[in-house]
C-alpha positions in Angstrom: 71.8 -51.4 96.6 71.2 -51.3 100.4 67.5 -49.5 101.5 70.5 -47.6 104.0 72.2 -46.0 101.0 68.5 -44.4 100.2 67.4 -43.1 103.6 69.9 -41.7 105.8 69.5 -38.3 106.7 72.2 -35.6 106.9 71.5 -32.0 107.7 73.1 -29.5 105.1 75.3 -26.8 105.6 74.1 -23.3 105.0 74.7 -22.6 101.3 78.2 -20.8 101.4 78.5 -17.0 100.2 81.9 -17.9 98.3 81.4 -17.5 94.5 83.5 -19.2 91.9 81.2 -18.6 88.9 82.5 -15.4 87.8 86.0 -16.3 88.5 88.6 -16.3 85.3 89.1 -19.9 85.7 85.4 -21.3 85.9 83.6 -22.5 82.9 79.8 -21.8 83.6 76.9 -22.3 81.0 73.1 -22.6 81.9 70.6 -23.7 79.6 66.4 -24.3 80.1 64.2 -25.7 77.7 60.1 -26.1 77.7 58.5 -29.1 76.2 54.6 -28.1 76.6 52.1 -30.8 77.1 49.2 -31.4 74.7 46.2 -30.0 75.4 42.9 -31.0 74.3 39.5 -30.2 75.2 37.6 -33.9 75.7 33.9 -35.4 75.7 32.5 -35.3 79.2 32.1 -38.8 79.1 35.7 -39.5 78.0 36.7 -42.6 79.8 39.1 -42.6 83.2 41.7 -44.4 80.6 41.4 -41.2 78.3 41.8 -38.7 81.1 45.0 -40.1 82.3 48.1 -38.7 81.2 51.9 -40.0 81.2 53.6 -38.1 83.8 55.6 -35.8 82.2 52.7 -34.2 80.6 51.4 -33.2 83.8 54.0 -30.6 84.0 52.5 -27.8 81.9 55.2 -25.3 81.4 57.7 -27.8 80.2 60.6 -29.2 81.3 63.6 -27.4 82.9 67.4 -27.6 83.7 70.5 -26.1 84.4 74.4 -26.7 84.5 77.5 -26.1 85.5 81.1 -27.6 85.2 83.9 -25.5 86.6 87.9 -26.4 86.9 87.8 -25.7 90.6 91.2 -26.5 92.2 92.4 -28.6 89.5 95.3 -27.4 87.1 93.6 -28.6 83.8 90.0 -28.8 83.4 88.6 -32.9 81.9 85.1 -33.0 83.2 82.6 -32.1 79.7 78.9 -32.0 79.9 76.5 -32.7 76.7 72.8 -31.8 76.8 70.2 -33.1 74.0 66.9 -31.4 74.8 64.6 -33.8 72.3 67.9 -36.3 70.8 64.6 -38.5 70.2 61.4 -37.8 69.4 59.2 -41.4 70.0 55.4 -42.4 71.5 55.7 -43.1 75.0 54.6 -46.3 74.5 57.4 -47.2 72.4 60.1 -45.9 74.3 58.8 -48.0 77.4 57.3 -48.6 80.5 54.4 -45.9 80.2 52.4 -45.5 83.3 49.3 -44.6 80.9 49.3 -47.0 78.4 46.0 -46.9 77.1 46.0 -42.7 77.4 45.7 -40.6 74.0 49.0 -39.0 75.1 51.2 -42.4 75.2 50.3 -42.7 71.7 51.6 -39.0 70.8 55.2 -38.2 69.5 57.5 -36.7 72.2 60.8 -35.6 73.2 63.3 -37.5 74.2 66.0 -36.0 76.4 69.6 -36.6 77.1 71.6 -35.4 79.8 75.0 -37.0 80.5 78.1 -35.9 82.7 81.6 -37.1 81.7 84.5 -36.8 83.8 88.2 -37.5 82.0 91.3 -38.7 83.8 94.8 -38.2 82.4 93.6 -35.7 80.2 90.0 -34.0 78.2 90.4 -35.9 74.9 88.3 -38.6 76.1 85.5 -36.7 77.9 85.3 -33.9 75.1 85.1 -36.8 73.1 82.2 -38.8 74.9 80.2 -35.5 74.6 80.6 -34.9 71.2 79.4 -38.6 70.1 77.7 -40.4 72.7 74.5 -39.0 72.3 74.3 -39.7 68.8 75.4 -43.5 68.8 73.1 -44.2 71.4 70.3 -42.8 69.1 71.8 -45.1 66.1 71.4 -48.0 68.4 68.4 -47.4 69.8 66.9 -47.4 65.8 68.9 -50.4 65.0 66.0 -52.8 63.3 67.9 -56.0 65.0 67.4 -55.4 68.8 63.2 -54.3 68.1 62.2 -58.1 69.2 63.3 -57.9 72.6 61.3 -56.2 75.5 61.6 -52.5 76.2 64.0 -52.7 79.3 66.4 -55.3 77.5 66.5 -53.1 74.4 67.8 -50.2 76.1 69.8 -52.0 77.8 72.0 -53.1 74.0 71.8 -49.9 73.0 73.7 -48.8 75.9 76.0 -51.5 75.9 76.6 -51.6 72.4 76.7 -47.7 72.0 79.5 -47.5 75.3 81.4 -50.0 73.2 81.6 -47.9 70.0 82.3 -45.0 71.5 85.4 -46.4 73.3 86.6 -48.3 70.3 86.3 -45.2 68.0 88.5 -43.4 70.9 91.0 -45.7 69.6 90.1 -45.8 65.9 90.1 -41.9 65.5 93.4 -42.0 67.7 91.7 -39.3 69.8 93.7 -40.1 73.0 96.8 -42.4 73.9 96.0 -45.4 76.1 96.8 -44.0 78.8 93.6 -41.7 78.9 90.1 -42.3 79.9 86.6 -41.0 81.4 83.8 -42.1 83.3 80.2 -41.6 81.5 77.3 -41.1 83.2 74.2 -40.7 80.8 70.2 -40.4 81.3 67.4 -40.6 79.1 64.0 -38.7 80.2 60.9 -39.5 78.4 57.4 -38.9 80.0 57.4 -42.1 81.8 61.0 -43.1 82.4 64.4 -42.2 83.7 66.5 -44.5 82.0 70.4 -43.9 83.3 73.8 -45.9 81.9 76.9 -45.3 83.8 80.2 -46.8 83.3 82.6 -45.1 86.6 82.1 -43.0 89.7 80.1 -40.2 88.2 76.6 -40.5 89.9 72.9 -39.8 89.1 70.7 -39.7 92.1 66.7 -39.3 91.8 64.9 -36.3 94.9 61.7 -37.2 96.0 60.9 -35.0 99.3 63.1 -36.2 101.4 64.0 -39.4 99.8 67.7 -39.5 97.6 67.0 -42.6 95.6 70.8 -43.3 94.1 70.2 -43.8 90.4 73.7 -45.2 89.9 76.0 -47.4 92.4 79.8 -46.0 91.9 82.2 -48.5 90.3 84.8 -48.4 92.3 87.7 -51.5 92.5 86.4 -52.4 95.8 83.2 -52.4 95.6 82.6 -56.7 96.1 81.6 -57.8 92.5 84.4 -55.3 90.7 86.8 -57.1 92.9 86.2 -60.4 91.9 86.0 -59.6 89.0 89.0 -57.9 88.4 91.0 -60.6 90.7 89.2 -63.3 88.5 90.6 -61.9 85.1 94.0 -61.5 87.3 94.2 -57.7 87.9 95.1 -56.6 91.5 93.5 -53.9 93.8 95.9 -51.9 95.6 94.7 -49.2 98.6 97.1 -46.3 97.2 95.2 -42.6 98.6 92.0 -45.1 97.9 91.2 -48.4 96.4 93.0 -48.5 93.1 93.5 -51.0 90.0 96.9 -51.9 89.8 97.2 -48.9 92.4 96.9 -46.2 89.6 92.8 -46.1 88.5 90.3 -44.9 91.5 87.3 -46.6 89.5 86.7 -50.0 87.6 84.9 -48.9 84.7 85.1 -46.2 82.3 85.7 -45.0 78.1 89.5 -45.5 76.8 91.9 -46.9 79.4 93.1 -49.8 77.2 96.5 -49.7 78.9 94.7 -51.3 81.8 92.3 -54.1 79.7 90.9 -56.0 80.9 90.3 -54.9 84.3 89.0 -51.6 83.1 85.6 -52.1 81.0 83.4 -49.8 79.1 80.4 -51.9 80.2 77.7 -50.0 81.8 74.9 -50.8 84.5 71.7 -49.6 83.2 69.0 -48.5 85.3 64.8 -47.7 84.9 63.1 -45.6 87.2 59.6 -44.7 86.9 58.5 -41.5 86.8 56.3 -40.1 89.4 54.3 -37.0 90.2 56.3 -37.4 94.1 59.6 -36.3 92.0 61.7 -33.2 92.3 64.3 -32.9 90.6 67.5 -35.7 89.3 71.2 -34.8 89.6 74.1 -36.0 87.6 77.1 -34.8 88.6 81.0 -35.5 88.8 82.8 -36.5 91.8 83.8 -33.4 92.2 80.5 -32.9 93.9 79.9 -36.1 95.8 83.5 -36.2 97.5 82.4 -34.0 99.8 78.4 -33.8 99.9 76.4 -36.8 100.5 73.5 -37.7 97.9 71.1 -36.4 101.2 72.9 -33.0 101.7 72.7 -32.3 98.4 69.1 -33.1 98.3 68.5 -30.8 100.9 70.2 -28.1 99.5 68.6 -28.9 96.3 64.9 -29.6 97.2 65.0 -26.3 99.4 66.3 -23.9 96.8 63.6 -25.3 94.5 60.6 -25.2 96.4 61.9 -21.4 96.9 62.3 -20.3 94.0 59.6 -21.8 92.0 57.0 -19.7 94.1 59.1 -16.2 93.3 60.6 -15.2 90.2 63.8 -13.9 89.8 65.3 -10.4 88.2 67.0 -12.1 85.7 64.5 -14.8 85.3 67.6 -17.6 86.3 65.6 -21.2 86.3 65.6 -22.6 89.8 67.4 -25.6 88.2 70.2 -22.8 87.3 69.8 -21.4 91.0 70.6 -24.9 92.7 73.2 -26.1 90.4 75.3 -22.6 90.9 74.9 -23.2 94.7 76.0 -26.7 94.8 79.1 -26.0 92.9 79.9 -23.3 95.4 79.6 -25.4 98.4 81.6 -28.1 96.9 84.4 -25.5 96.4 83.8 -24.1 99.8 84.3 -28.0 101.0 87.7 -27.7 99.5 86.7 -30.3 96.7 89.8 -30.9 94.6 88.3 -32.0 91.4 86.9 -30.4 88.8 83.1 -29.5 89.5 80.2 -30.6 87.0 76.7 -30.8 87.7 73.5 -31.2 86.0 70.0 -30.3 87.4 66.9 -31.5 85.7 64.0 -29.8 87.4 60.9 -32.6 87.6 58.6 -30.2 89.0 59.0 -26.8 87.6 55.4 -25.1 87.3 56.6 -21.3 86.2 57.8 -21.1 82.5 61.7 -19.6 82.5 62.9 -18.1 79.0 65.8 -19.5 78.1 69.4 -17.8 78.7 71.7 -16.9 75.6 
């Protein structure tokens, strides 16, 4: 990943006044959970180890989100969006990579969360699918007893793997969808220290810090360098039909289902670990549908603005900002004449003002 891809600078359009989230053909839900953070009165002369906390428990009134995924200009909606507020519950310390290992709280039982944006082609099966059952065999291989003797990083790392790979092979098993059917999978773990992201297609996760975008995923497309060789190395062709194509029919080079196209097509993710930091603002997983037509800077703009605002004032009908800036971006995607569906996921990293939840 190229340090340009991280730091070029776009200035935003002004958020549009077009609204598409009450229309008859928009499918809108929000959602906002609040994982407190321990508490504890200490000795005076608790050690500086004591005192520290993992990151995410320095966020006191919990953690927040919001969603939506709309059909926009697109005849038949096959985006699908699953959120697990606390799939897991784990210490810190054994999920891995805690930036306060020797703290009382990376001992302590916590949430795990799960976010993950799926984005079908040819049909929904596949995507409805991947949000109904990805989540849980992650989880099942995460708990798997034979993969506990490797490090942290590489663990996750099988579980994703081998948890992509069941998923597509029960699309087949459970005939859910004919061959010709498939979906990308973007999918991210939060625990108080980590953002742990697997993503198999050209959905994309990127990471706001101020005025950094720090891309959490690199697109799979067929001609990006190493999915070309690869694909020409197992004797698949790339052909530039409206875009850079397998065999001139798939716009990506990995993804669930898609066994008509084996084995140039792969449900093999890339699996990356970010560390949490106090700096962070807020991660984005969203469809392409979205980043067709903003760039991972405008949308940080837009995002990291709407945020800042909002978290100072509250709102009549006490919407999360997360809620606020995911509503937004949708619009201005459809005001950009994006021709996709629209899904979008906005994990607030910095909310300070408890939100109740919306029914």
């Amino acid at each position: 990943m190229d340090d340009s891809d991280h730091h070029q600078l776009h200035q935003a359009d002004s958020l549009s006044g077009l609204s598409i989230l009450s229309t008859d053909d928009s499918r809108t839900s929000s959602s906002s959970g609040e994982i407190p953070a321990s508490i504890r009165t200490e000795s005076m002369k608790v050690s500086e180890a004591g005192r520290r906390k993992c990151v995410g428990r320095n966020n006191r009134s919990g953690l927040h989100w919001g969603l939506t995924s709309v059909i926009g200009r697109r005849m038949e909606m096959e985006d699908a969006i699953a959120v697990k507020p606390g799939l897991m519950s784990s210490r810190c310390n054994h999920v891995g990579g805690c930036t306060a290992p020797d703290s009382r709280t990376s001992g302590e039982i916590s949430p795990v969360h799960f976010f993950a944006v799926y984005d079908g082609h040819g049909g929904s099966q596949v995507a409805k699918f991947c949000a109904e059952r990805m989540h849980e065999v992650i989880a099942e291989e995460w708990g798997r007893e034979g993969i506990n003797g490797h490090d942290w990083q590489k663990r996750w790392e099988v579980a994703f793997s081998n948890g992509f790979q069941r998923t597509d092979n029960e699309v087949v098993s459970e005939a859910v969808a004919t061959d010709m059917i498939g979906s990308t999978a973007v999918v991210l773990l939060l625990s108080d220290c980590q953002i742990i992201v697997s993503n198999c297609g050209d959905s994309r996760a990127v990471l706001f810090q101020r005025n950094k975008a720090i891309p959490l995923t690199v697109d799979q497309k067929p001609d990006r360098k190493d999915e070309l060789m690869r694909i020409e190395r197992d004797g698949g062709k790339v052909i530039n039909w409206m875009g850079a194509r397998v065999l001139g029919v798939l716009a990506m080079s990995r993804a669930i289902g898609d066994r008509y196209l084996r084995p140039w097509i792969i449900p093999v993710p890339e699996v990356s670990f970010t560390t949490r930091s106090d700096e962070d603002e807020c991660v984005i997983l969203a469809s392409d549908g979205l980043w067709d037509v903003m760039t991972n800077e405008e949308v940080g703009q837009v995002a990291c603005h709407l945020l800042r605002r909002h978290r100072r004032s509250s709102t009549t009908d006490n919407t999360p900002p997360a809620q606020i800036v995911a509503n937004n971006l949708t619009e201005m995607a459809y005001g950009r004449n994006s021709s996709d569906n629209i899904s979008v996921i906005v994990i607030d990293l910095k909310a300070r003002k408890g939100h109740p939840q919306r029914q």
